[in-house]
N, C-alpha and C positions, 0 to 999 in steps of 0.2 A: 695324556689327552690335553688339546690346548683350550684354554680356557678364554672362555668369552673376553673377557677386560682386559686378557692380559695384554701388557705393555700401557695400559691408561695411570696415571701415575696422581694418586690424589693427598692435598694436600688438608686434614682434617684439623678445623679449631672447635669442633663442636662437643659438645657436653653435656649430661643428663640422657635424653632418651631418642625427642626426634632427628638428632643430624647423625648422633651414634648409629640410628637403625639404617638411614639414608646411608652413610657409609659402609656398615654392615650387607648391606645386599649387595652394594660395589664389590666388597673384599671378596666377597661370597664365590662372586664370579670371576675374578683373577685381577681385579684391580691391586696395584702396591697402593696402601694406607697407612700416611703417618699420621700418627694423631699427636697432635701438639696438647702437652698438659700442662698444668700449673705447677710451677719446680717446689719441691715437696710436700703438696697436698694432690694434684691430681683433677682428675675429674672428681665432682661433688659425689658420681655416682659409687665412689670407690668406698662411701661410707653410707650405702643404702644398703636396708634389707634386703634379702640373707645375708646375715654376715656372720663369717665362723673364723674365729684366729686372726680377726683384723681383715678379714679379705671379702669381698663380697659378690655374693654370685649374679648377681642384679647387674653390676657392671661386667663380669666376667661373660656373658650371656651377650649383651651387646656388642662386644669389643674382639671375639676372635677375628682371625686373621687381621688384625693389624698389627701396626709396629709404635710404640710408646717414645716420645722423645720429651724431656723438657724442660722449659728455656721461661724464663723472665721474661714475658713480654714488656711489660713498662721501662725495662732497659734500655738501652740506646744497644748496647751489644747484640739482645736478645729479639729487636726488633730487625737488627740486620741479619741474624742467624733467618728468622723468621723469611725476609725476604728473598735471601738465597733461597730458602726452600720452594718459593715463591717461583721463582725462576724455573727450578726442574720440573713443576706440577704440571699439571693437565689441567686437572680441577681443582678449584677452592670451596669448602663448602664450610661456612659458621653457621652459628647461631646463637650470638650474642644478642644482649639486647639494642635494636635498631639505635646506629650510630655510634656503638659503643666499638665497635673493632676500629670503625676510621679516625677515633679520638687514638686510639696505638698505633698508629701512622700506617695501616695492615687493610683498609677497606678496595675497593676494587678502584678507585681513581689511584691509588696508592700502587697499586698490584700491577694496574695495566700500563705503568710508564715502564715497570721491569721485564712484562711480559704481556706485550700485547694481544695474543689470541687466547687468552686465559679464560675458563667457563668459569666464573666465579657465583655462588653460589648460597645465598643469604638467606636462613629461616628465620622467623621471629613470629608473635602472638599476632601481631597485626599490620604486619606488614614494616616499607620500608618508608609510607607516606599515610594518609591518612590523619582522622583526629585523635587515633589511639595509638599511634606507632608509640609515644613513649613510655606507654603502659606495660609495666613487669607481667610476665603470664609464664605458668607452668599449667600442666594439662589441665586440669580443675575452672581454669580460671578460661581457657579454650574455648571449653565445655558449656559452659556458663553463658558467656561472651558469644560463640558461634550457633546458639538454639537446642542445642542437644540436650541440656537442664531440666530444659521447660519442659519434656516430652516425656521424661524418663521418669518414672515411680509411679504410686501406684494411684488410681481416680482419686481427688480433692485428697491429696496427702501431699508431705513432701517433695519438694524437686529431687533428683537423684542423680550423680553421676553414676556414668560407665565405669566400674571398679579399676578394669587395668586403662591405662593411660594408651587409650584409641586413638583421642586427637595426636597424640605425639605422635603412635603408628605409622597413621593414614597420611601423617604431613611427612614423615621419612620416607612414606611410598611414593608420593605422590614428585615430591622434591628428587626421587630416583629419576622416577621418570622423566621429569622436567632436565635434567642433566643429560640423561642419554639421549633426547631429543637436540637440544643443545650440542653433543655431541657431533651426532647426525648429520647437522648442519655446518659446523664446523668442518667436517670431511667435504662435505660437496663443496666450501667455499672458502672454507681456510679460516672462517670470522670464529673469534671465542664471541661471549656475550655474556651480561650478566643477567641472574635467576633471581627472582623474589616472590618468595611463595610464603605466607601468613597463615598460621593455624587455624585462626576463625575462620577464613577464606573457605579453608578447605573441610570444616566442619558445618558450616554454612550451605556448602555443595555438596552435602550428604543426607541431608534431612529426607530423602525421595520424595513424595508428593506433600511433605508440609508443608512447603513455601508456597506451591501453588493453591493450596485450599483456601491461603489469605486471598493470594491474587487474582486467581481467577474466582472463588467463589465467596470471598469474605468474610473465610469460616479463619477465626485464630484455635487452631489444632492444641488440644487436652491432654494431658498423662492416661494414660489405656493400661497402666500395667506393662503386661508380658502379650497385651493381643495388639493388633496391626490397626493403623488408623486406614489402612486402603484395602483389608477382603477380609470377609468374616467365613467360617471359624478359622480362626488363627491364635491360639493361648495357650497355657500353661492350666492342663484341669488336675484333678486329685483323682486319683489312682485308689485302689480299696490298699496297699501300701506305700504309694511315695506320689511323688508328683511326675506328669508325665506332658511333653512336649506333641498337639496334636497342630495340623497343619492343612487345609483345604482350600486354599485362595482361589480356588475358578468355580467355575461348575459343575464342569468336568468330574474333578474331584470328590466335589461334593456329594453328587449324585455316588461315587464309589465309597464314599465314607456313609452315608443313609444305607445302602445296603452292607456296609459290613456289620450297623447297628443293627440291622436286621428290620430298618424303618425307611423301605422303600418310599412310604408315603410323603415324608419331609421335601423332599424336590415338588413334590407336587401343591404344599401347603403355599395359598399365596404369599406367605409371611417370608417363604424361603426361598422363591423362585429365583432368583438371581443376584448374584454377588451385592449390590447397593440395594437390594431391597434387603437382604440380612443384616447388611451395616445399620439400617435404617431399627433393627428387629433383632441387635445384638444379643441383648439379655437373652430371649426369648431359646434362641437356638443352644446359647451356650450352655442355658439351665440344661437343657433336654441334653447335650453330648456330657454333662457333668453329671448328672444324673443315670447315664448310661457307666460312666468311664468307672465311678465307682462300685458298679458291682465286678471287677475286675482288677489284677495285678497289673504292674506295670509290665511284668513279660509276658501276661496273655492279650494284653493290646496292643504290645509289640508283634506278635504274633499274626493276632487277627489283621493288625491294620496294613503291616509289610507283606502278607497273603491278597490282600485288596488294592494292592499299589500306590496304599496314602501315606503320605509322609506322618511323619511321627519318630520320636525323639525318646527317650529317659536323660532325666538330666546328670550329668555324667560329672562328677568330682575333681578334683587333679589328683586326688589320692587312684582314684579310677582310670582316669586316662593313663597316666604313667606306666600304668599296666596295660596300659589296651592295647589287642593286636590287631586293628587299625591304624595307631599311631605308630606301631613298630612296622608295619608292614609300609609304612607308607615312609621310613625313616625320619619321623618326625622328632625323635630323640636322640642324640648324638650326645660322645661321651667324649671329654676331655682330661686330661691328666695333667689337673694343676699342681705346682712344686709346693703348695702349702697346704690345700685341699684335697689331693689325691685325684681319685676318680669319680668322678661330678658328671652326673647326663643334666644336658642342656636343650632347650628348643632347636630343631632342626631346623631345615629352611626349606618354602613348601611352595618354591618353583622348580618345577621338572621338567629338563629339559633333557630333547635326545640327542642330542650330539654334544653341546655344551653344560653340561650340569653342573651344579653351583657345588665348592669343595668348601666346606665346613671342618676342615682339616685341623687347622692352629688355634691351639689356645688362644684367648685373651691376653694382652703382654701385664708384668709387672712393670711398675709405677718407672718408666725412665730406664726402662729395659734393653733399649736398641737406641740410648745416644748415643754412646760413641759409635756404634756401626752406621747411626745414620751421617752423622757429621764426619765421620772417615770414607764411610763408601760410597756416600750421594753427592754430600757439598766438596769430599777433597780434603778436608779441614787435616794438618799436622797433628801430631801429637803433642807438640807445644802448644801452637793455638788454642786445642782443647782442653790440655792443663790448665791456661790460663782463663777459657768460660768458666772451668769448676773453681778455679780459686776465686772469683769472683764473683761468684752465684749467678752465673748467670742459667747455666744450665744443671 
């Protein structure tokens, strides 16, 4: 089956989590991905948790279907290796810190005298201009920086990140997209172009209506916990055994959530009559569905509420999911058979498509796996040549 990208040819300097994943849905789809690492350390990620025998599943998880090559960039050798690479690409996509690839003579004024229609392809914290471009950021600092801090934990406590590293995610998805549109364009007109997408940017353009409560209505938006600053009920209640995820944002809803209570009357209480007057009238409601949810399991208001058509949730473990036959059915686990590791299931990839479906096929490579195939079967490179990058450290 022919795969979406195939023949797109991407040239990867990126490292840690968001240019890894932006490449990762590339690979996914039949793009060829070399990743450029740092000659004998690697990506940073190759020493993140899980790590079993020196190997770590954290990068291994990012990095299938690519191919490992790696070269001394600060070289003079290895900055020419680099630009040859340069040359067979399609796309380039970093994510160093802003200015820091074009001080390696590798940034896109650098790129596009060798290859002019190049989609060249730049992540960083905050862009590639701005007052903060020279500021170091890893997701934390995204988070922090882009609003997402301020929202997350619980009423007058703590600020809290997002656990897994979302801004990295969302700025890998997002930076996809931006490519294949770039793409796009490039077919109808032949022009490469370069991309500059900023993680705050793009955690900034996900808050949903917080930014407008300032601006249109002068409200600066509060930590809620686990409930929705835009439709009430929407929380996390207590269950007579665990905690339980309930969900009503219209009225619609709502009105089916009061009678699966068996309290028709709540639609009709003024307090309740409509989405912003609950907001208005939070406590009030929530006591009464808390006070209901705990005379009850979490699998008998699974029950009840999935008989009434209201959304609702139990909150589900990774011990939990790994076993779940939703995630299997949906092929959300995929198993690879690494040469140190064995047989390792990984996160699948949870775009389905019917004609073109994304292959999750190849492992992860080991550290500098596919140099010599890359520099023998891409660039051409001799076998003396290549003798003489390894005698020289350059690759």
């Amino acid at each position: 089956m022919q795969k979406a990208l195939e023949g797109m040819k991407v040239l990867d300097f990126t490292k840690v989590y968001s240019g890894p994943y932006c490449t990762l849905l590339m690979a996914d789809m039949g793009a060829e991905v070399i990743k450029v690492e740092t000659i004998g350390k690697g990506d940073e990620t190759r020493a993140f948790a899980p790590v079993r025998d020196g190997v770590s599943a954290y990068y291994n998880y990012l990095n299938r279907n690519k191919k490992s090559i790696t070269l001394d960039l600060k070289s003079a050798e290895g900055r020419k290796v680099a630009l040859d690479l340069a040359k067979w690409a399609d796309v380039i996509v970093e994510n160093f810190a802003a200015g820091t690839i074009g001080k390696l003579g590798l940034g896109y004024e650098d790129v596009v005298k060798v290859n002019p229609d190049i989609i060249y392809a730049s992540i960083s914290g905050f862009g590639q201009y701005g007052p903060y471009k020279d500021k170091l950021t890893y997701d934390a600092i995204a988070q922090a920086m882009g609003g997402l801090t301020s929202l997350s934990g619980l009423p007058g406590g703590k600020p809290s990140k997002v656990t897994p590293a979302i801004s990295d995610a969302i700025t890998g998805v997002h930076m996809a997209y931006a490519i294949m549109v770039a793409a796009f364009h490039k077919q109808k007109t032949g022009e490469g172009q370069y991309i500059d997408v900023a993680m705050t940017d793009v955690v900034f353009s996900i808050l949903e209506g917080c930014v407008t409560m300032q601006t249109l209505l002068g409200v600066n938006p509060q930590r809620l916990g686990n409930a929705s600053l835009a439709a009430v009920p929407y929380d996390v209640y207590n269950a007579k055994d665990d905690y339980i995820v309930i969900g009503a944002p219209n009225d619609s809803l709502f009105v089916k959530l009061a009678k699966a209570m068996q309290r028709e009357d709540l639609p009709e209480d003024p307090r309740f009559k409509t989405n912003l007057i609950r907001i208005e009238n939070r406590a009030a409601i929530d006591a009464i569905i808390s006070e209901w949810a705990a005379k009850y399991t979490v699998a008998e208001i699974e029950d009840i509420l999935n008989a009434a058509r209201v959304p609702v949730a139990p909150i589900k473990s990774i011990a939990q999911l790994v076993n779940d036959p939703g995630i299997a059915a949906r092929e959300m686990l995929i198993e690879h058979d690494n040469p140190v590791h064995g047989k390792v299931k990984y996160p699948g990839n949870p775009l389905k498509l019917q004609k073109t479906p994304p292959d999750t096929s190849r492992r992860a490579p080991l550290l500098g796996e596919n140099t010599d195939e890359i520099l023998q079967s891409v660039l051409g490179y001799s076998k003396e040549s290549i003798d003489e990058l390894k005698k020289n450290k350059v690759v």
